[in-house]
C-alpha positions as CSV (number, residue, x, y, z in Angstrom):
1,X,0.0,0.0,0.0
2,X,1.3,3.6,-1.1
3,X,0.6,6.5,1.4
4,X,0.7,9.9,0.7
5,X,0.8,12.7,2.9
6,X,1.3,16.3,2.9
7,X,4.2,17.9,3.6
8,X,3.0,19.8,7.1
9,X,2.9,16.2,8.1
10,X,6.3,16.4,9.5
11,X,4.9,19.3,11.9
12,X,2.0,17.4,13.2
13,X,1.4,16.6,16.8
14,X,-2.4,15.8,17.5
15,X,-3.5,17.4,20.8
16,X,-5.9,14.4,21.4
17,X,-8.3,15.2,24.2
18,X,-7.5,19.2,24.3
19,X,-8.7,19.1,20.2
20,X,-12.0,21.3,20.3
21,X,-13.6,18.8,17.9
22,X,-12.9,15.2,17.1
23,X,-11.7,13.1,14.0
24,X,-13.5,10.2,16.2
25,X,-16.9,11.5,15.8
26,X,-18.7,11.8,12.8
27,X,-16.5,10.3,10.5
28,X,-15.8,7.0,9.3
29,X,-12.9,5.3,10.7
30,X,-11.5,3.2,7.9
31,X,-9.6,-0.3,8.6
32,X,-6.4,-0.6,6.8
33,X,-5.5,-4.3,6.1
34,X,-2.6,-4.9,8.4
35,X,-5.0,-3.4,11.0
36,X,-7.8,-5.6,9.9
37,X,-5.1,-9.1,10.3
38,X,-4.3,-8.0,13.8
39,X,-7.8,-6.6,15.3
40,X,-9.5,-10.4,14.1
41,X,-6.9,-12.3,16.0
42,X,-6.8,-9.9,19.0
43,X,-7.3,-11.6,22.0
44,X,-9.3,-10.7,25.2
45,X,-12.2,-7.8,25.6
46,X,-10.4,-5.4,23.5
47,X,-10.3,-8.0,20.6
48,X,-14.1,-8.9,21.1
49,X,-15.1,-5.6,20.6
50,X,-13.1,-5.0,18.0
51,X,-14.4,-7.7,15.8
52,X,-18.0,-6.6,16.8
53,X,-17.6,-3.0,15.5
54,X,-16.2,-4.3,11.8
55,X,-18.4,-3.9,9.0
56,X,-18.4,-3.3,5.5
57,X,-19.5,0.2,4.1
58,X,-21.5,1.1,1.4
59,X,-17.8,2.0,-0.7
60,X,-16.3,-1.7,-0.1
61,X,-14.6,-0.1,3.0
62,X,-13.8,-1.9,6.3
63,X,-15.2,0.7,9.2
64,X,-15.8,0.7,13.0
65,X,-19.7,1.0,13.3
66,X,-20.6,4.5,14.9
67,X,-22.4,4.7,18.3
68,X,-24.1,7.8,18.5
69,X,-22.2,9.3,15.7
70,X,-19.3,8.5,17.8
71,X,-16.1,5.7,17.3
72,X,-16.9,3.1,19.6
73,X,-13.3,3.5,20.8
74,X,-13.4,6.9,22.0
75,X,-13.8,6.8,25.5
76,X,-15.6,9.7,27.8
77,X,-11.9,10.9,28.5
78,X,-11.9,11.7,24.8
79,X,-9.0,9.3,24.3
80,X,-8.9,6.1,22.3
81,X,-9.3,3.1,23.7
82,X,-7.1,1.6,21.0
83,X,-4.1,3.5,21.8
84,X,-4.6,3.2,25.3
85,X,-4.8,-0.4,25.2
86,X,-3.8,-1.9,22.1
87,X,-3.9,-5.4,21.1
88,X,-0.3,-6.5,20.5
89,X,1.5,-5.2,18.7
90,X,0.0,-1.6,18.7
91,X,-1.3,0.2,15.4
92,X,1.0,2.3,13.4
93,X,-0.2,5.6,14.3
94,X,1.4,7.3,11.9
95,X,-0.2,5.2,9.3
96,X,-4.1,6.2,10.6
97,X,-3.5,9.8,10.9
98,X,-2.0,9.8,7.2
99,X,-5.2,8.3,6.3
100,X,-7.3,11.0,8.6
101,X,-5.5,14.0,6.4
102,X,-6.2,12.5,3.5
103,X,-9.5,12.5,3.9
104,X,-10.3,16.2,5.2
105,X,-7.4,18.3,6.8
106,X,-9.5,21.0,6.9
107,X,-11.5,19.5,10.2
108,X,-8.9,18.8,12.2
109,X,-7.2,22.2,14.1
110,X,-3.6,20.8,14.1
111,X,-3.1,20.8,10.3
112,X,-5.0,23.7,10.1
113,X,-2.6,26.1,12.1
114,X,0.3,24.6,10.1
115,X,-1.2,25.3,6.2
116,X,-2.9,28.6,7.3
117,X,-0.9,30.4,9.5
């Protein structure tokens, strides 16, 4: 898989809880492959409720099912449950906030002050 990202990517440092809005609410939370091959054979609560959430969208694409418009993963901390507690070994993070740009930059602050001001 090729990923491309922009060149403010370097700069980026997501504020996670302090963000005044969310990329884990509202938006669909893709499933890369190598994500996919880990999350099926996690083991343990985290595991379970990662293969429950796993669907298929309309587009072909592997996504976390929404509750409430929200990531099931995004606890009331405003954290992710993922990265808190990841199955082993954790997800590339990188990776998933290379594919969050490329969907919309424009949502997400942190990108914003770097191609704007």
């Amino acid at each position: 898989m090729k990923i491309a990202y922009h060149e403010f990517y370097r700069d980026f440092k997501c504020i996670a809880n302090k963000c005044p809005d969310s990329c884990c609410k509202e938006w669909d939370v893709v499933v890369d492959d190598d994500s996919y091959l880990k999350y099926k054979n996690a083991e343990g609560k985290i595991g379970e409720k990662l293969r429950n959430v796993m669907t298929i969208d309309s587009d072909g694409d592997r996504i976390f099912t929404l509750d409430n418009s929200r990531c099931p993963f995004w606890n009331k901390n405003m954290l992710c449950d993922i990265y808190i507690n990841p199955p082993p070994p954790s997800p590339t993070q990188s990776r998933w906030c290379a594919a969050i740009f490329g969907t919309s930059p424009a949502r997400c602050p942190c990108p914003r002050r770097i191609m704007w001001w």
